[in-house]
C-alpha positions as CSV (number, residue, x, y, z in Angstrom):
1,X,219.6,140.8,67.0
2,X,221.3,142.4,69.9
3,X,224.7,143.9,69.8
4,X,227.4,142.5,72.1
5,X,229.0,145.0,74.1
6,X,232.4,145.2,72.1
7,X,230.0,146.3,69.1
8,X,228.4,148.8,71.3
9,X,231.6,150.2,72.8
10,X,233.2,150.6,69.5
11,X,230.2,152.2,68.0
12,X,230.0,154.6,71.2
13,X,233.5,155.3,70.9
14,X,233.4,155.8,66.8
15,X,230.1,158.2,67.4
16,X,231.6,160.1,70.4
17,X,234.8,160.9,68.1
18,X,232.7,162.0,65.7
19,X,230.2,164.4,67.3
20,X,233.7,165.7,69.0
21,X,234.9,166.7,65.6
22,X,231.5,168.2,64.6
23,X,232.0,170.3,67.7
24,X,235.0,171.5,66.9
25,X,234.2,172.6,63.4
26,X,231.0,174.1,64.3
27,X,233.0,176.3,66.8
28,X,235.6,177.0,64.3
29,X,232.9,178.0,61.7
30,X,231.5,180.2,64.6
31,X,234.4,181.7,65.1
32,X,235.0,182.5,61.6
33,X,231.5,183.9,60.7
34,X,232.1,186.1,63.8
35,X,235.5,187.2,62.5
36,X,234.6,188.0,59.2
37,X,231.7,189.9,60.2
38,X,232.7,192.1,63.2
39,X,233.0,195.6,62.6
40,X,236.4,197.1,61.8
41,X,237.6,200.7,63.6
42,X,237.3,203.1,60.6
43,X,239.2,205.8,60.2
44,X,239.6,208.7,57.7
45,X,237.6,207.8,54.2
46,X,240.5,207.9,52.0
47,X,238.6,209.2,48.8
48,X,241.6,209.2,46.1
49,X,241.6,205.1,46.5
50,X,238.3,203.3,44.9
51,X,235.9,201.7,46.8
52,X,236.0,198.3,48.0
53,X,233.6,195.5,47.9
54,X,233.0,193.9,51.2
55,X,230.9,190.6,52.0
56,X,229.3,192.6,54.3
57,X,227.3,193.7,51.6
58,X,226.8,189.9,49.7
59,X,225.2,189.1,53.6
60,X,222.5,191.1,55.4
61,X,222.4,191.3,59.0
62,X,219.6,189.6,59.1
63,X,221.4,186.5,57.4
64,X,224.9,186.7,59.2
65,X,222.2,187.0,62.5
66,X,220.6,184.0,61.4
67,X,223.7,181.7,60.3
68,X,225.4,182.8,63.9
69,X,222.1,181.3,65.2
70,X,222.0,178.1,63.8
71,X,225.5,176.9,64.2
72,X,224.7,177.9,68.3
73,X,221.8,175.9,67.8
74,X,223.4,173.0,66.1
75,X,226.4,173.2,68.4
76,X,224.3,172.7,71.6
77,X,222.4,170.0,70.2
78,X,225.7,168.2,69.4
79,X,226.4,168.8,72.9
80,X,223.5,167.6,74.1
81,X,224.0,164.2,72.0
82,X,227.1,164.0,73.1
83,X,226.6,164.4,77.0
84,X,223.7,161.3,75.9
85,X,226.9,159.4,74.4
86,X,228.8,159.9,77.6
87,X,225.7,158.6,79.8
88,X,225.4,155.2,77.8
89,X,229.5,154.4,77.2
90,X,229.2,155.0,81.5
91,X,226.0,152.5,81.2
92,X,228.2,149.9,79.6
93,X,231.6,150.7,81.3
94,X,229.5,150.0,84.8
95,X,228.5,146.2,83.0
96,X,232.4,145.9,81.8
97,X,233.4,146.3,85.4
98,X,230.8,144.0,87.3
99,X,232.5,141.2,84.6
100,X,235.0,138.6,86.0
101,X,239.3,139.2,85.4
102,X,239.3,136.8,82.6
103,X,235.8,138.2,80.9
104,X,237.5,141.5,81.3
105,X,240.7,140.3,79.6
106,X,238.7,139.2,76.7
107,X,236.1,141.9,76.4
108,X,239.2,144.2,76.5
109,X,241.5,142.1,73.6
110,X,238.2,142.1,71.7
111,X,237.1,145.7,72.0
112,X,241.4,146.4,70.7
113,X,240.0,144.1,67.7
114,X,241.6,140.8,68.4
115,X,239.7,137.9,66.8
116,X,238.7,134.6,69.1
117,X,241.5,132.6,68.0
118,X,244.1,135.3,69.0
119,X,242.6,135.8,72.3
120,X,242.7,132.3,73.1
121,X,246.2,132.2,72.2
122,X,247.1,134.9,74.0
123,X,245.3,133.9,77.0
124,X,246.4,130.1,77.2
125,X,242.5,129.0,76.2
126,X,241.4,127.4,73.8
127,X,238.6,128.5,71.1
128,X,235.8,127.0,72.6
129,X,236.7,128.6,76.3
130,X,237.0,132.0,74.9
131,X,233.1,130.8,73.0
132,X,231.9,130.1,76.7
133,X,233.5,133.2,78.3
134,X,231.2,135.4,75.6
135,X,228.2,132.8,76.6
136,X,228.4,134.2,80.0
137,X,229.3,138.1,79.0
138,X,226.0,137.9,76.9
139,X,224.1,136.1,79.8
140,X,225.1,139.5,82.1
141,X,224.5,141.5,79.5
142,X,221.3,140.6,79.3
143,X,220.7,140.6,82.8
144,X,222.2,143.8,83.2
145,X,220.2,145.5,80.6
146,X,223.3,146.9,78.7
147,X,221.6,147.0,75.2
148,X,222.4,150.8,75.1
149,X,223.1,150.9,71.5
């Protein structure tokens, strides 16, 4: 069954929030691996205190080298997927626009979550009319190609 575009702009706008968060706690993880492992200025060995423990030695080079690596990795594939996100929510917004005033009005009540019977009250139409508006959103849809989801 196809989607309707409300269900595809909601899902585009859930999954674009989402790979916007993964971003910005791959970054922060970046950030913090880089942090913790950067080397310190060291001055004079202070030899009447005993010797400290670092992570440094818990983590090779190798390893902190290869986590560093990954999170780039997996941030610019999450950039990647969600410059793809972008592409298809510009897909749909392009069949949003090319709809009528009143199939805008409803697309937009429904897309805020309104059910039929609220936008037909709030748009002076009955349930059936707001039924035959989506008829004809579906038809250009369709027409349009818009199954991006």
């Amino acid at each position: 069954m196809n989607k309707t575009i409300i269900e595809e702009y909601r899902e585009l706008t859930e999954d674009i929030a989402v790979i916007k968060s993964c971003i910005t706690s791959t970054e922060r993880d970046i950030k913090r691996t880089i942090n913790t492992y950067q080397p310190r200025d060291i001055g004079a060995i202070d030899y009447t205190k005993p010797a400290v423990q670092t992570s440094i030695a818990q983590d090779t080079l190798s390893a902190i080298y290869t986590r560093l690596h990954d999170f780039e990795t997996e941030l610019q594939n999450l950039k990647e997927e969600l410059q793809s996100l972008f592409v298809q929510r510009d897909e749909l917004e392009k069949v949003i626009n090319d709809l009528g005033d009143i199939e805008k009005k409803v697309m937009m009540l429904r897309i805020k979550g309104y059910p039929n019977w609220k936008v037909a009250k709030y748009l002076n139409y009955s349930e059936r009319g707001i039924e035959n508006i989506f008829k004809r959103i579906r038809k250009k849809q369709k027409e349009c190609g818009a199954n991006v989801g």
